[in-house]
C-alpha positions as CSV (number, residue, x, y, z in Angstrom):
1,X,112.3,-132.6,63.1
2,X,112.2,-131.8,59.2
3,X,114.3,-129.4,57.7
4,X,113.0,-126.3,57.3
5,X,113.5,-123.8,54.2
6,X,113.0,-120.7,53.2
7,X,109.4,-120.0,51.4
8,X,110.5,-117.9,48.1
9,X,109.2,-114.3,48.0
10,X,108.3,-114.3,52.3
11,X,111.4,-112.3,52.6
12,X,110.6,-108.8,54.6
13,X,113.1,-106.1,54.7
14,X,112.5,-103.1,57.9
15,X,110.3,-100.7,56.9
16,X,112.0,-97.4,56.2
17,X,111.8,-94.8,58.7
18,X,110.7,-97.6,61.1
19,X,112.7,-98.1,64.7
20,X,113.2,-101.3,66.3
21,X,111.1,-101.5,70.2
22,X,112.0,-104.8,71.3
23,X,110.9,-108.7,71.1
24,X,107.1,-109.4,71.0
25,X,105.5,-110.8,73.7
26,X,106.2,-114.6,73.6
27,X,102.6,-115.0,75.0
28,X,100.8,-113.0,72.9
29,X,98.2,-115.0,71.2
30,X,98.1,-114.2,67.3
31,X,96.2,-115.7,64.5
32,X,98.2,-116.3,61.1
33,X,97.1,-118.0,57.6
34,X,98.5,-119.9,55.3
35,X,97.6,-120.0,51.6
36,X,97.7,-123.3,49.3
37,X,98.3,-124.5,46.0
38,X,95.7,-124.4,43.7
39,X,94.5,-128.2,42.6
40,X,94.3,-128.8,38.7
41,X,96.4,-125.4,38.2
42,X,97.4,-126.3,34.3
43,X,93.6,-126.8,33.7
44,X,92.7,-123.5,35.8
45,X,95.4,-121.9,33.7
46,X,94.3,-123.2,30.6
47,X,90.7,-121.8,31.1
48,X,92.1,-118.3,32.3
49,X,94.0,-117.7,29.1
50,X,90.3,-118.0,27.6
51,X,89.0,-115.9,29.8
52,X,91.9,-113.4,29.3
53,X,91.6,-113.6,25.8
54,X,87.9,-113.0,26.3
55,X,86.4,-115.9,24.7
56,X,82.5,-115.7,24.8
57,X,81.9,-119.2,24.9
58,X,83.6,-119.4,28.4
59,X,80.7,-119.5,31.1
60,X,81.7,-118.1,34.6
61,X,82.1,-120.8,37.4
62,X,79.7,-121.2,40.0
63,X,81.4,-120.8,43.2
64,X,80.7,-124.8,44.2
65,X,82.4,-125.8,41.2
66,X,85.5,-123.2,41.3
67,X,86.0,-125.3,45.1
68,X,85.4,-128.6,44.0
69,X,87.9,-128.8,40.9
70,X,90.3,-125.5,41.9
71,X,90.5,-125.0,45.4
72,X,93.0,-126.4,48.0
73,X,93.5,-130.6,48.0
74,X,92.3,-132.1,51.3
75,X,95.7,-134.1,51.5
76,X,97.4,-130.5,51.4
77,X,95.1,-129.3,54.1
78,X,95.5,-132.4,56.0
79,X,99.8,-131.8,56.1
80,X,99.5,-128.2,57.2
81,X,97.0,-129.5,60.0
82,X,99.4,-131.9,60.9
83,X,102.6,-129.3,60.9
84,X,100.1,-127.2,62.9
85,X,99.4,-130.0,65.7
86,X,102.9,-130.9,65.8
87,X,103.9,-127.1,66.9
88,X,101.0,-126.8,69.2
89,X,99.2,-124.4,67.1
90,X,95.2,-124.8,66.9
91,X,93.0,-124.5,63.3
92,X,90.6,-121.5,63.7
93,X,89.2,-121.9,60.0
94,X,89.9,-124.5,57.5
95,X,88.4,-123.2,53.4
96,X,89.3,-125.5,50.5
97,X,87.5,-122.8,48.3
98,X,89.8,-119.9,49.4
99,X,92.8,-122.2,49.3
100,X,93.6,-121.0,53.5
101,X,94.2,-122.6,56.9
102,X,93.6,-120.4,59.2
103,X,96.2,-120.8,62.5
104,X,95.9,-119.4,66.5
105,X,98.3,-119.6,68.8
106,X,100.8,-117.9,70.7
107,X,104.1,-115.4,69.6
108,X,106.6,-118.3,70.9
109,X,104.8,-121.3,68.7
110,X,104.9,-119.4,65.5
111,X,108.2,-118.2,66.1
112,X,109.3,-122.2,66.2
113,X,106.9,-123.0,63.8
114,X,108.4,-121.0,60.8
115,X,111.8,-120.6,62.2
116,X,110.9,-116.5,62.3
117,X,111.8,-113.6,65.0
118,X,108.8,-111.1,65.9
119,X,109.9,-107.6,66.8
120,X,107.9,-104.6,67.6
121,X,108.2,-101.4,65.4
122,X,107.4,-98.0,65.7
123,X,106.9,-96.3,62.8
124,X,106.1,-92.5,62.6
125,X,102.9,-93.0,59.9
126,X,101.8,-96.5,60.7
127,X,102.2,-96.5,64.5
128,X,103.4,-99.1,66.5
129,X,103.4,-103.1,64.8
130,X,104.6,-106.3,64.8
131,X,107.2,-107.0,62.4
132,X,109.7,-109.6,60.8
133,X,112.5,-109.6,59.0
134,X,113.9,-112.4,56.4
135,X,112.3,-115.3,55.0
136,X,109.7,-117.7,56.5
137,X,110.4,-121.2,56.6
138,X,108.5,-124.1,56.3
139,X,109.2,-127.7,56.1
140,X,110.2,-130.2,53.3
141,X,106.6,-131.7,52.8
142,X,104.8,-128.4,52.9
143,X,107.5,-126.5,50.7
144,X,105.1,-126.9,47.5
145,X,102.3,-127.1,49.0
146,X,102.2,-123.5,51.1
147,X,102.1,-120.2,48.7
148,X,102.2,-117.8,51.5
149,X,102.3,-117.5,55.0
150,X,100.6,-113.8,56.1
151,X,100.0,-112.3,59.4
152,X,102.9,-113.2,61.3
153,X,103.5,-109.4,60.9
154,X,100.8,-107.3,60.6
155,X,102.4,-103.5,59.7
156,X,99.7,-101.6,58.0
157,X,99.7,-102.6,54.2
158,X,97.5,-100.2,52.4
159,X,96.1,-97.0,52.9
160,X,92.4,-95.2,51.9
161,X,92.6,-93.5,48.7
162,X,90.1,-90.6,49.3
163,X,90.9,-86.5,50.0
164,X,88.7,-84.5,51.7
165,X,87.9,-81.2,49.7
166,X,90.2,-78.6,51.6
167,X,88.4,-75.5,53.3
168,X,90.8,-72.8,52.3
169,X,90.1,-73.4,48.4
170,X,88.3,-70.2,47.6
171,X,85.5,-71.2,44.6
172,X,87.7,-68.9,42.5
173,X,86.0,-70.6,39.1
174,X,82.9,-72.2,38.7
175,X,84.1,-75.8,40.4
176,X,81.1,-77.5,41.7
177,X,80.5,-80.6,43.7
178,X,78.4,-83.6,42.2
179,X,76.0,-86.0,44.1
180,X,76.8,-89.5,42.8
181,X,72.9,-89.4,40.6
182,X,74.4,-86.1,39.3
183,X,77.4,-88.3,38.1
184,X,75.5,-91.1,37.0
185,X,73.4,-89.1,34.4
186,X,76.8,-87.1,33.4
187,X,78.5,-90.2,32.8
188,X,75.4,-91.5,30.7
189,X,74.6,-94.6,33.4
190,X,71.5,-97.0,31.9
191,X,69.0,-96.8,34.2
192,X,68.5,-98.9,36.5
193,X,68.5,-99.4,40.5
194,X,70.5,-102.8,40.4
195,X,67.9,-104.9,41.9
196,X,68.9,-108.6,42.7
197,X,72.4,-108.0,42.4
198,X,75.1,-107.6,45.5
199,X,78.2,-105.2,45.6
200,X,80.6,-106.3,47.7
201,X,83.0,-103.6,49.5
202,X,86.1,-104.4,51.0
203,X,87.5,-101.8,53.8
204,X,90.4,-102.0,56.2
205,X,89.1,-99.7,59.4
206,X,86.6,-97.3,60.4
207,X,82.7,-97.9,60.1
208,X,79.6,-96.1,58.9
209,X,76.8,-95.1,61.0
210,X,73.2,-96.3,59.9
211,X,72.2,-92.6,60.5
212,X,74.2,-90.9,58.5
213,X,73.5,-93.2,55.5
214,X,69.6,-93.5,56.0
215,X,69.6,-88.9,56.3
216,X,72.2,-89.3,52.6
217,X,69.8,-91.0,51.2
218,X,66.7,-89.6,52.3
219,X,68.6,-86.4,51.1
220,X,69.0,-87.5,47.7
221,X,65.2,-88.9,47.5
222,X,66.6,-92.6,46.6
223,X,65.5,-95.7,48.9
224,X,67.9,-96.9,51.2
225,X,69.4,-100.0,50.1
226,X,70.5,-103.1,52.4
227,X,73.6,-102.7,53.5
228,X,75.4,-105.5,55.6
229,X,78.0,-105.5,57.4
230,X,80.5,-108.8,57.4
231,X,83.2,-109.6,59.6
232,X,87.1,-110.6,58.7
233,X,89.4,-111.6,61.2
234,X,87.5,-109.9,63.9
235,X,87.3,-106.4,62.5
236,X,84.0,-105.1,62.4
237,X,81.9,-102.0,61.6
238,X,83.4,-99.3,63.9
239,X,83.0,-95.9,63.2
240,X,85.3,-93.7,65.1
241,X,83.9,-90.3,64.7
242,X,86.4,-88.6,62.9
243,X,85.2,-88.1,58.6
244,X,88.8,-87.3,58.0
245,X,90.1,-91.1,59.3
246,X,89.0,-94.3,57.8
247,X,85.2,-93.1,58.5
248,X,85.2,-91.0,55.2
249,X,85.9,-93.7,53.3
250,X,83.9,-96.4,54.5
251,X,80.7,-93.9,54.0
252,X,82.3,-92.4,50.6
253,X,82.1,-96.1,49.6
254,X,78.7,-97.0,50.3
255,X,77.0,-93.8,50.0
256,X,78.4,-93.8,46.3
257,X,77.1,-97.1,45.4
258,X,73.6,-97.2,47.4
259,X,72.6,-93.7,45.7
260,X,73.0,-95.3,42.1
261,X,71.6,-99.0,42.8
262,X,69.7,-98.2,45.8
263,X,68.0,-101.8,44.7
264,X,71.3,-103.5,45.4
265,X,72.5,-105.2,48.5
266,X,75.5,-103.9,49.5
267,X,77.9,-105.8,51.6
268,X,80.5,-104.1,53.5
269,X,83.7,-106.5,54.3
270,X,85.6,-105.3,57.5
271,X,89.0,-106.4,57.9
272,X,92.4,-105.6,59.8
273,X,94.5,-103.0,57.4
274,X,97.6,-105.8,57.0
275,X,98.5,-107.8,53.7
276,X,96.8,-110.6,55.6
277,X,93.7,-108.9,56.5
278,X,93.0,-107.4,53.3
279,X,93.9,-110.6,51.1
280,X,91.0,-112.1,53.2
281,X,88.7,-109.9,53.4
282,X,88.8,-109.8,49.3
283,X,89.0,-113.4,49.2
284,X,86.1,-114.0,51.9
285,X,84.2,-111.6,49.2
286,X,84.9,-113.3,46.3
287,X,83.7,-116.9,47.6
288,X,80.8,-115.2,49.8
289,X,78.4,-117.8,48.7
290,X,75.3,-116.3,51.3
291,X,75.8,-112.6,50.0
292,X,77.3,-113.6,46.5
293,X,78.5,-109.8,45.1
294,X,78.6,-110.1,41.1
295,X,80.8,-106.6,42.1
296,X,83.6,-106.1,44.2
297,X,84.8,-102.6,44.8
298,X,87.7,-101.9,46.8
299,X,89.4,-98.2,47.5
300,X,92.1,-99.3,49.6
301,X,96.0,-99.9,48.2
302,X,99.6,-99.5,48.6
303,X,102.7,-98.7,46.2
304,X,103.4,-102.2,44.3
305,X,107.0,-102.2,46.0
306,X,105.8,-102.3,49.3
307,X,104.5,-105.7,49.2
308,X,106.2,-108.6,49.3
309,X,106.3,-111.2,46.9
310,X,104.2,-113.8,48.2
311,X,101.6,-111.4,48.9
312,X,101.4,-109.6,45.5
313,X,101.1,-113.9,43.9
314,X,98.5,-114.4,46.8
315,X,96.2,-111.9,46.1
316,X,96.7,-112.1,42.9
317,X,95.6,-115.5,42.8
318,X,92.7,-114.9,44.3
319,X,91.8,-111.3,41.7
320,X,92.4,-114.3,39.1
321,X,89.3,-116.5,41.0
322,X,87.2,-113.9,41.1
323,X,87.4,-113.3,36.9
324,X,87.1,-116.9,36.6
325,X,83.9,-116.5,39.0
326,X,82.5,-113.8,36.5
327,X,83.2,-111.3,39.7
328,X,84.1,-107.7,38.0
329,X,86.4,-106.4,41.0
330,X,86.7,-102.2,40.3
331,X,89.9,-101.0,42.4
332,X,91.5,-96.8,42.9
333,X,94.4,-96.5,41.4
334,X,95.5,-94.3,43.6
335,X,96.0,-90.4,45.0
336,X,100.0,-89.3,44.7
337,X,100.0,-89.4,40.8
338,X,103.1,-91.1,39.5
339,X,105.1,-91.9,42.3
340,X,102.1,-93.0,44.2
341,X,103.5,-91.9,47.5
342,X,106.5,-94.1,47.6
343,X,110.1,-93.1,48.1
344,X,111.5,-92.7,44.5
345,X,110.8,-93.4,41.2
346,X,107.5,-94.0,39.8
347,X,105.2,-96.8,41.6
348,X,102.1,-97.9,40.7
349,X,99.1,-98.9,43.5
350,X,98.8,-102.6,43.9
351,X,95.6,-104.1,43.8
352,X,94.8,-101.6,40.9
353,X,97.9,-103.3,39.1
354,X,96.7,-106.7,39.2
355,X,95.8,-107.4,35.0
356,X,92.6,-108.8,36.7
357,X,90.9,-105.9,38.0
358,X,89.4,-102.9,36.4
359,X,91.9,-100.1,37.7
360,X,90.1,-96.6,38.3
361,X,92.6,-93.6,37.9
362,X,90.7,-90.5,38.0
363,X,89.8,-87.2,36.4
364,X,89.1,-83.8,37.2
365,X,85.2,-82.7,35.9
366,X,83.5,-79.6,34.7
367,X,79.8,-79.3,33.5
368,X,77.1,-77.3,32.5
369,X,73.8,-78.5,33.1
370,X,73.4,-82.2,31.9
371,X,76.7,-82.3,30.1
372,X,80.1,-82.2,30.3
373,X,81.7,-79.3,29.1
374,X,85.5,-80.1,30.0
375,X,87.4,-83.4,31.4
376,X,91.0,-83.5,31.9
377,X,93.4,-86.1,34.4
378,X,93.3,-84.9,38.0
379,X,96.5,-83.1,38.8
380,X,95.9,-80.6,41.7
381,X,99.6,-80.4,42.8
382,X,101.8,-81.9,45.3
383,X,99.1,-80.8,48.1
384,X,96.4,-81.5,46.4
385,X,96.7,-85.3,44.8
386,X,97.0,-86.5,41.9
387,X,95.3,-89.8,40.3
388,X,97.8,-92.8,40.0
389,X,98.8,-94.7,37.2
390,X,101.8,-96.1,35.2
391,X,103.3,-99.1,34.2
392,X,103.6,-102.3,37.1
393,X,107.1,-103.7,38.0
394,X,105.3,-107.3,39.0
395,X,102.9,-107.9,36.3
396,X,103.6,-109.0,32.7
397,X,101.5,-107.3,29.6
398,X,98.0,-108.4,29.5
399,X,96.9,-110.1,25.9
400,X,94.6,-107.2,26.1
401,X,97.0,-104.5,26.3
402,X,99.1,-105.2,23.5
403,X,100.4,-102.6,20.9
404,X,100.0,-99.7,23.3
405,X,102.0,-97.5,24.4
406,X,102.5,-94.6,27.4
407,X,102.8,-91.1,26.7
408,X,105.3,-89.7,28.9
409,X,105.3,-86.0,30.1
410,X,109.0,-84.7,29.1
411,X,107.1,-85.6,25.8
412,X,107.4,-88.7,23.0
413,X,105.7,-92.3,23.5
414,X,107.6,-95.8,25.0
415,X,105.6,-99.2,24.0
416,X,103.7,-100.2,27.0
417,X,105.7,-103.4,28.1
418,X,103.9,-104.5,31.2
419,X,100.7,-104.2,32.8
420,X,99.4,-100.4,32.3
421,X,97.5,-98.9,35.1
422,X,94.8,-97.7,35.0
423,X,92.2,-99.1,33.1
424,X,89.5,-96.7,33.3
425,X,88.6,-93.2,35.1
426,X,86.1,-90.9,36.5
427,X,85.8,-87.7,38.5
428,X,88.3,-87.6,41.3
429,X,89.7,-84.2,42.1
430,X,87.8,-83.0,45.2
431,X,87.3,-80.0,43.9
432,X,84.9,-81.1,41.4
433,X,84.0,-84.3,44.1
434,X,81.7,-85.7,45.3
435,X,78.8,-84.6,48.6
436,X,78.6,-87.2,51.3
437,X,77.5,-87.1,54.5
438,X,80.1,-88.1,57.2
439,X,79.6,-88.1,60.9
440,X,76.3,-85.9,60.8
441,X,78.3,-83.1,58.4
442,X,77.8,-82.5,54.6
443,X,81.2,-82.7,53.3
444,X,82.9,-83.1,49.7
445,X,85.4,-85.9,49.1
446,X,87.2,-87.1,45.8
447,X,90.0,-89.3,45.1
448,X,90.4,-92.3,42.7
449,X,88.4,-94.5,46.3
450,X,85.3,-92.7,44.3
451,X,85.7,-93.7,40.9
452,X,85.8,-97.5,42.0
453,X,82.4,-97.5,43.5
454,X,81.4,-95.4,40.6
455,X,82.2,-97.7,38.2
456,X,81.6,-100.7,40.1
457,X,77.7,-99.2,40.7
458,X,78.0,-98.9,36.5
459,X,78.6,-102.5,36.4
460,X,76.0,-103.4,38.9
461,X,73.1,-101.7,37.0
462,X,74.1,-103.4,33.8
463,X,74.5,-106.6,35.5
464,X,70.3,-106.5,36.8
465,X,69.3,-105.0,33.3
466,X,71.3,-107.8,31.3
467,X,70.4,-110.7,34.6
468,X,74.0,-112.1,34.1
469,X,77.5,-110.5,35.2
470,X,79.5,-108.5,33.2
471,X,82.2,-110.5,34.6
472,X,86.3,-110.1,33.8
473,X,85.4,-106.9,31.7
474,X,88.7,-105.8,30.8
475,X,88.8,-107.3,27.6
476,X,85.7,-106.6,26.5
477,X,86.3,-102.9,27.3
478,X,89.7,-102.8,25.3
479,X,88.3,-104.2,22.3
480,X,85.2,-101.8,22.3
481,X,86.2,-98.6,21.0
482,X,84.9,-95.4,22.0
483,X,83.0,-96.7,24.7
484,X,85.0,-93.9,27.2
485,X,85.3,-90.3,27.0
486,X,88.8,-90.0,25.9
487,X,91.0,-87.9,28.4
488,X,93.7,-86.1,26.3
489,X,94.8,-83.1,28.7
490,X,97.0,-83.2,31.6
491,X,98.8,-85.4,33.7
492,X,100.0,-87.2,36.8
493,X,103.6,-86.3,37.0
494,X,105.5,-88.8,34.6
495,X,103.0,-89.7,32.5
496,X,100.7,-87.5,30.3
497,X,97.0,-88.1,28.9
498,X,97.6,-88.7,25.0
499,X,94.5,-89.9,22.6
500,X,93.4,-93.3,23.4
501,X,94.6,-95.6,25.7
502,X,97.5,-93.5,28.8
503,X,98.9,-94.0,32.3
504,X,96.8,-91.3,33.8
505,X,93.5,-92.2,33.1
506,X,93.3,-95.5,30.7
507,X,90.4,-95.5,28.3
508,X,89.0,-92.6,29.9
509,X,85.6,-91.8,32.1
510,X,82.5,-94.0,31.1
511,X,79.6,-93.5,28.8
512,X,77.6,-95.6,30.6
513,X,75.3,-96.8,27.8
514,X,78.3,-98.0,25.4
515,X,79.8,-99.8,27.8
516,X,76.5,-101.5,28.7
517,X,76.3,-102.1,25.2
518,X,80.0,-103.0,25.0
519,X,79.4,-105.7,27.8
């Protein structure tokens, strides 16, 4: 047999707080996949610095041609069927376009296979999983062709970024909620119902019921749009009932973008909530070439130093496809302020750190009648959430975030040397958040899992106005000034809203029409 080495970044540590069960079932039939190099990767390179640098003369790929010239090589796909055969294991799904083999078989044959040892965790938030520790090896002739190897464990990776308003907050001021139309018109949205384009939404559990949408929007007086439901790995639509589980934020999702482009088709990606599943599921969206979303919107994260290396150049990869693609992908930055939940220090939410997504942080909103009256960063204590943001630990300074720098609570200014989060913002506190309608009962949500459909709805009504996609609009958006409301009070814990450009809530909430006009 080849020598088998380590693959670099596949090292897992145990989770903290997490207690060892015992060895996995050697039976157990699992499914795992493995991502590949990307072919012509100077050239794809080359074309993404233009992109990054936003060049206008750089047309979007179509999805054939991104697979053709930049997907997997059929000689790479060819070796990992051939280690596959030679450990028993069976191919479920071959893609060259999303660079990924797709592997079944049992606990025992992946444990040969990569020369790994699969444990079973408890863990007193995430339950009860299948976990590994140390690196995963592969073999000589696959060592540069394999970029990751996910689902061999499958621990819970990311977690819904939406807060239900709580009960006991007496309506001491005048804090109202908003329906997302309410929003819209606030936030100066071009009109529009998105006609002929698609929004893709990428969730990691729970479902939506048909009947609670169709009453929302019946509610509202907007058409219900089409709203499709796509399986990832075998998750499906499955509500469970319960609006303060997953259930809240599936509807949160789709109720926020069907009441602003009702004329949309929205697509709803279910997937397993594990780096593996949720790497799909966003790359299944990005080269959907039957539903084809021009948006992607996604509410669903984790602190940037919970995810392993591979992972974190895996999905990144395929974030860095979908600008290429001229898909805008809109992602929460986030609920626990600074620290964004994690043990220590200050962490920002990965996706939202990628430099090729539009990061959401979020903002708490007051108005009077059809304008705002008072915008500052949502802070509503350690209870009561916070919106993420900061600076990333993974991701070098994007061309378009040079010169910057973050404002820091304990006061002064540090040049911003890597990738500042977030982007953009909108209303968030749940407060001032947003009515739904979950599990038959009218309820009021916020958290930065709002402002990513929000903005991602923006984008899909100037996409059908203009009949092209806004694409990678990063930036564009940077290089556009005053095309946000600029956020100036408040802040998320470490870092504190300061005139243009902060960590708590980026350029600030949209004026719809400038950044149409901006994009």
């Amino acid at each position: 047999m080849a020598t088998k080495h380590p693959l670099p970044g596949s090292e897992r540590n145990v989770e903290r707080g997490s207690k060892l069960i015992g060895d996995c079932d050697p039976s157990e039939k699992i499914e795992v996949f493995v991502m590949l190099r990307r072919q012509q990767q100077a050239q794809f390179d080359a074309l993404m610095s233009r992109i990054e640098a936003g060049d206008p003369n750089v047309k979007p790929l179509s999805r054939e041609a991104m697979a053709k010239d930049y997907g997997a090589a059929p000689d790479d796909v060819a070796k990992v069927k051939a280690f596959a055969a030679a450990h028993g294991l069976t191919v479920v799904r071959e893609d060259l376009a999303a660079r990924s083999v797709l592997l079944s078989g049992t606990v025992a044959q992946f444990q040969s296979a990569f020369e790994v040892k699969l444990e079973k965790y408890q863990h007193h938030t995430s339950g009860e999983f299948r976990g590994r520790t140390g690196a995963v090896n592969v073999p000589d002739d696959l060592h540069d062709v394999v970029e990751a190897v996910l689902g061999l464990d499958n621990r819970p990776q990311a977690r819904p970024h939406f807060r239900i308003r709580p009960p006991f907050r007496p309506a001491k001021t005048h804090q109202a909620s908003f329906t997302p139309l309410q929003l819209a018109s606030l936030y100066k949205f071009p009109q529009g119902d998105g006609s002929g384009q698609c929004v893709g939404i990428i969730e990691l559990g729970g479902g939506y019921d048909p009947a609670d949408l169709k009453s929302y929007f019946a509610s509202l007086g907007v058409p219900s749009p089409t709203v499709k439901s796509v399986s990832v790995d075998q998750a499906r639509n499955e509500p469970t009932g319960d609006p303060n589980g997953p259930d809240g934020e599936v509807t949160l999702d789709i109720e926020i973008v069907g009441a602003i482009v009702p004329g949309a088709t929205i697509a709803v990606y279910f997937a397993p909530n594990s780096d593996a599943g949720f790497i799909d599921a966003v790359s299944r969206a990005v080269h959907d070439t039957v539903n084809k979303p021009s948006v992607i919107s996604i509410s669903w994260g984790g602190p940037e130093s919970i995810w392993t290396s591979q992972s974190l150049k895996a999905f990144n990869s395929v974030l860095q496809t979908a600008a290429a693609l001229g898909v805008t992908v809109c992602a929460a930055s986030g609920d626990s302020g600074s620290s964004d939940g994690a043990n220590g220090g200050d962490n920002v939410d990965f996706p939202a750190a990628s430099p090729y997504v539009l990061a959401c942080g979020g903002t708490s909103l007051t108005a009077s009648g059809t304008s705002i009256t008072h915008e500052v960063v949502w802070n509503d204590g350690p209870q009561g959430g916070a919106g993420g943001g900061g600076v990333s630990g993974a991701f070098a300074l994007p061309a378009w975030q040079e010169g910057l720098s973050v404002a820091l609570s304990a006061g002064g200014k540090k040049p911003l040397a890597k990738r500042g989060v977030p982007d953009v913002a909108g209303d968030a506190s749940p407060l001032t958040g947003y009515t739904v309608l979950v599990g038959g009962t009218q309820t009021v949500v916020g958290g930065t899992s709002a402002v990513a459909p929000l903005w991602a709805a923006l984008i899909a009504r100037i996409n059908a106005a203009k009949g092209a996609p806004a694409g990678f609009v990063n930036p564009k958006l940077y290089k556009a000034a005053g095309v946000c409301n600029d956020i100036t009070q408040g802040n998320n814990g470490s870092f504190a809203a300061s005139k243009g450009w902060d960590a708590c809530t980026g350029l600030g909430s949209p004026n719809g029409q400038k950044v149409a006009a901006a994009l």
